[in-house]
N, C-alpha and C positions, 0 to 999 in steps of 0.2 A: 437552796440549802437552809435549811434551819438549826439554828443556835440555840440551845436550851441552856438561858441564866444559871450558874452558879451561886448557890449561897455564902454568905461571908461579907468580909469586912471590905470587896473589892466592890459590892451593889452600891447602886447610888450615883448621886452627884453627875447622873447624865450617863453614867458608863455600867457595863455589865461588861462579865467573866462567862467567857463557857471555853468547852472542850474541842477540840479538834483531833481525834487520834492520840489523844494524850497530853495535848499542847493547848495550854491557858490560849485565849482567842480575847482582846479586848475587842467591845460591842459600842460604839458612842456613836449616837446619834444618827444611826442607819448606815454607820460603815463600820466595818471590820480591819482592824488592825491587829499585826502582829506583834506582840511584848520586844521582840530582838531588835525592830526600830527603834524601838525608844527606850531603851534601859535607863537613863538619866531620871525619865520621867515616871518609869515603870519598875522602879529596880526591884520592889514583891515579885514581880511577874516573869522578870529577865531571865531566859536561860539560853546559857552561854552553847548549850549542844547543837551539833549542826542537823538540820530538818529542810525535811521538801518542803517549799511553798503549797500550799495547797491550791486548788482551784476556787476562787470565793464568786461568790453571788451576788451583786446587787440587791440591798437592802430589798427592792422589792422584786421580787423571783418573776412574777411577771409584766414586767414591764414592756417590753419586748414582744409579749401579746403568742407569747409562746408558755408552755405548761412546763414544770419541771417535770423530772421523773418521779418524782413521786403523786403527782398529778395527772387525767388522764384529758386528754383533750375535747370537750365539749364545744361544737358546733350551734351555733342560734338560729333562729327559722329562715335566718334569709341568707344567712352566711351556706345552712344547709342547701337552699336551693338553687344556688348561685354562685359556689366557690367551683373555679372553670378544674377539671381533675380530666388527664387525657383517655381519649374515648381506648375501648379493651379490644384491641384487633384480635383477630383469629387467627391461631396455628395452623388448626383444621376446621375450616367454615362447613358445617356451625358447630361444630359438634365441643373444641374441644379453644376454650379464650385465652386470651393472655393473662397469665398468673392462674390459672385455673386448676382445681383437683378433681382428680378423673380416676375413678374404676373401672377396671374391667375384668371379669370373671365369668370363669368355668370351669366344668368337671375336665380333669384329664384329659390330654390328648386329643382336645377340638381343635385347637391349632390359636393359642394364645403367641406364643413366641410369635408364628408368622405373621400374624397380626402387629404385634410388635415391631417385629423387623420393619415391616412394608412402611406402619406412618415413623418410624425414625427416620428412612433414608428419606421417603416424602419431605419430611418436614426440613434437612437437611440439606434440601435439593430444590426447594422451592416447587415439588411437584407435585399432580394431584393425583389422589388415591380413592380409588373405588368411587365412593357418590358422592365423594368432599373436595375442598377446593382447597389448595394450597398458595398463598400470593407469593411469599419468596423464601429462599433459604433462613434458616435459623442454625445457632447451634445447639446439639444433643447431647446429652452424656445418657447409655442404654449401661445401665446397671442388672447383670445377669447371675443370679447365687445358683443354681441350678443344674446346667447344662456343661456338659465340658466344651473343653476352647474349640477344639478336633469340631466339632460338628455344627457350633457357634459360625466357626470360619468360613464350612463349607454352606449353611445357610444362608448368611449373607453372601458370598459372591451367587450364589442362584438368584437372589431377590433382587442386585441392583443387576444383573445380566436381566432378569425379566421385566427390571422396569425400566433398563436403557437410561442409567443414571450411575454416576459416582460423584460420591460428597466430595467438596473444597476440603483439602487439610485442614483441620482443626474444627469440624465443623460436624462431625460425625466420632465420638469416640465412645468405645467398652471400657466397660470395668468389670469383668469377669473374675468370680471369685474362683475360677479352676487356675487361674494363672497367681493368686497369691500365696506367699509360702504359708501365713495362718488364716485363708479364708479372707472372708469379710467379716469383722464383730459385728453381733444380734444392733439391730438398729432399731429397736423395741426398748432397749436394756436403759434402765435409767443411771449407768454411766454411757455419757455421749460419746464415747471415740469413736464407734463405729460412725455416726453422726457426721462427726468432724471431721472424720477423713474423708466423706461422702463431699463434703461442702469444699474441703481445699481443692479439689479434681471439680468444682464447678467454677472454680476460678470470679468468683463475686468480686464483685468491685474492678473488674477491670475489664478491658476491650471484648477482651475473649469470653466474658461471661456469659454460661449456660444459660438458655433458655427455654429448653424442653430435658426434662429429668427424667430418666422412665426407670421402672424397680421391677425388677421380672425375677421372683415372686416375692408376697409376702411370704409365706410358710417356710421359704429358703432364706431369708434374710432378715428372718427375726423368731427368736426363741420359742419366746412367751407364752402361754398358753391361749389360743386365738380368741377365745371370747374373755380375755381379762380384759375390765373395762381401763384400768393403771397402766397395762403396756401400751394401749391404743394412744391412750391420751399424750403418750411421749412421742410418739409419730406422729400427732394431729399438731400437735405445739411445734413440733418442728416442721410440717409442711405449710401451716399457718406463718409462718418466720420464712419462710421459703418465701412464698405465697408475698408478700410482703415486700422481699428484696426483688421481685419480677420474674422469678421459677416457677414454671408450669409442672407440675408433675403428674405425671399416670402411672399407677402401679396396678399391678396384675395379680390377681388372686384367686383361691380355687373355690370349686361348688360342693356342699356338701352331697350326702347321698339323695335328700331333695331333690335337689337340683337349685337349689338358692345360696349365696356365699355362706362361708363360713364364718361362725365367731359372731364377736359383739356386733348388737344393731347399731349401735351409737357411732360407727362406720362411714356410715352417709351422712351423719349431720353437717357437715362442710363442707361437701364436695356438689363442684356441679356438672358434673353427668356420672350418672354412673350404664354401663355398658353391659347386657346379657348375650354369652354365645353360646348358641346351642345346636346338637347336632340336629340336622330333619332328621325327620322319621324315616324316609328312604335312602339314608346315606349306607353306599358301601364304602370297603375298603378302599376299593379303588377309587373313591373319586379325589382322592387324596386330603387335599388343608380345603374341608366343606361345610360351612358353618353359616346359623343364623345366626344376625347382629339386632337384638332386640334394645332399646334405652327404656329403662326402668327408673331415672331422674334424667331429667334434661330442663336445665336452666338458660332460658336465653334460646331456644327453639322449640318451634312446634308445629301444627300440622303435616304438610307431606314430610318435611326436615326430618321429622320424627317419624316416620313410617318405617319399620322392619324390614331388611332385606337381606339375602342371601348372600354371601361372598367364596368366591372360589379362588385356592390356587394350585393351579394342575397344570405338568406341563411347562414351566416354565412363563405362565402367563395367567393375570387376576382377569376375573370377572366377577362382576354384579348383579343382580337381577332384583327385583321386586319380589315379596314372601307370595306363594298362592293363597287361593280363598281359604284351602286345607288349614296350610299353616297359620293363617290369621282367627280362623276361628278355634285353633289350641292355643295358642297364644292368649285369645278373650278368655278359654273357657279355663284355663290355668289360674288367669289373675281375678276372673269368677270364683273359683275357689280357693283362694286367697283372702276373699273378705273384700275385693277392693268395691267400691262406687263405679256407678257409670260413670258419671262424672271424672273419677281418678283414672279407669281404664280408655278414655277417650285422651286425656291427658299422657298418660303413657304411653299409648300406640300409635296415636296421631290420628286414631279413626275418628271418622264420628257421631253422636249418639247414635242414631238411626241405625250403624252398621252397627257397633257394637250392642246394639237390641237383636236386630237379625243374627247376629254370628253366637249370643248367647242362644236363640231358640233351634240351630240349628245346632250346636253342639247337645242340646236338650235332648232333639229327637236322635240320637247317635248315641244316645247314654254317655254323654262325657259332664254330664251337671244333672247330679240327683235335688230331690225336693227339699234338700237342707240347704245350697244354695240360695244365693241371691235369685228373687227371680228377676227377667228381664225387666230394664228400667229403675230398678232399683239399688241399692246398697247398701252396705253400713260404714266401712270404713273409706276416710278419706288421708291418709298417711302415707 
């Protein structure tokens, strides 16, 4: 806390005058005393009205070898390399850490919710989903703006009937905005209530504290217009504050007519994975919830971890499989036309240079990358 001297006839002779809320503060000699002790001594200063104690500081604010708030904590080279911080388990190895922010997005109707559903109840349940590993239950709070409850319901009993799993009490819960009488308020909006009611339902600070957060969707659960870079930044401050108390969150968003998310890029800058699903090119109707799972960031895995695969759920039962040579060389030849680098698309796909040289020349002869194109082996952007 800092004290700012007062002018006048009380400076001097060892002692200063400042302010507290309103309330003369005597300053002598690196302590702080109150005038209403010592009115005898003080009787300029004495006032007779009754006041909260304040919270006071030690003369030296960091004694203690801690920062005040208004200070930010500075680390030294060896305090950096050496201050022991406990290691970041996995919710879902590897895809998705503890305290981590995770995207995932698509166009309409590829089957985000199922995807949703399956690693809630995984994570829940301590069990493992499609090509990830789960070590043990956590708890979930699955935040739904979108969908009504009626079909929310019948979803999940298919999902934990197909995966031969139901969560512990407390350990799996909705907040479905079909089941509130006003909605859920815009969680964009820079008044925080909608916020705040998110965080009292994660229950922080106690036993029961949430550990996996999931937002199904942006677009349903925040106003704003999606590329304003001011509405983002009240969700990023707030899942950065999440992020911080031990909340993992993954929210769900949609693909523009591209095929790339909507809205501001400044999106990704915090988050470490972000998640592409995309239909193949032979998906019918019938094959039901049939989706690529591409990673377009992935912090903290790579090589095969990072390979694209397919995920199915038909029938009451998920499968996985590995993308074909097809699918892998739309994949390159997409993020080829993109602007990205070998270098960045080896990094993204988990391929390696050599394939993604071959899988660029073979999309070449296919006419899927004309001569404006990167050609193979090279690039320009690495972002």
């Amino acid at each position: 806390m800092t004290y700012k001297p007062s002018s006048g006839p009380n400076q001097g002779h060892g002692r200063n005058v400042a302010a507290y809320d309103g309330v003369d503060l005597i300053y002598i000699d690196g302590q702080v005393l109150l005038p209403e002790r010592y009115p005898d001594l003080y009787p300029e200063l004495y006032k007779p009205a009754p006041m909260a104690k304040p919270e006071l500081l030690p003369a030296n604010d960091n004694a203690a070898g801690s920062p005040s708030r208004s200070e930010l904590l500075a680390l030294d080279w060896n305090d950096w390399l050496t201050k022991e911080v406990p290691l970041r388990e996995k919710l879902i190895d590897p895809i998705i850490p503890q305290k981590g922010l995770i995207e995932i997005y698509s166009k309409r109707g590829i089957g985000k919710t199922w995807l949703g559903l399956g690693m809630s109840i995984s994570v829940a349940t301590g069990t493992d989903f499609l090509r990830w590993k789960v070590s043990k239950p956590r708890r979930v709070l699955y935040v739904d703006g979108e969908m009504d409850f009626a079909e929310m319901q019948v979803r999940a009993r298919d999902m934990a009937a197909a995966m031969g799993v139901s969560p512990n009490p407390g350990y799996l819960r909705l907040v479905s905005a079909d089941m509130q009488e006003s909605g859920i308020p815009d969680l964009a909006s820079a008044d925080s209530s909608g916020r705040d009611m998110i965080e009292k339902t994660l229950r922080l600070g106690t036993p029961e504290k949430v550990d996996l957060l999931i937002l199904d969707n942006l677009s349903s659960l925040t106003d704003a217009p999606e590329n304003s870079d001011e509405a983002w930044d009240h969700m990023k401050r707030w899942f950065l504050s999440l992020r911080r108390r031990g909340v993992t969150v993954i929210f769900f968003h949609h693909a523009g007519k591209g095929g790339n998310q909507r809205g501001t890029s400044k999106r990704e800058d915090p988050l470490n994975t972000v998640i592409k699903l995309a239909a193949p090119r032979d998906y019918r109707e019938e094959d039901g919830a049939r989706f690529e799972i591409h990673y377009e960031k992935h912090r903290g895995f790579y090589g095969a971890d990072a390979q694209p695969f397919e995920a199915q759920f038909r029938d009451g039962k998920w499968t996985a499989k590995m993308l074909s040579e097809e699918a892998r060389m739309l994949q390159v030849a997409e993020l080829t036309r993109q602007g990205l680098s070998v270098r960045k698309i080896e990094e993204v796909t988990g391929h390696s240079k050599s394939d993604v040289g071959r899988l660029q020349v073979k999309a070449r002869k296919q006419g899927l990358l004309g001569q404006k194109d990167n050609d193979p082996g090279t690039g320009t952007r690495d972002g």
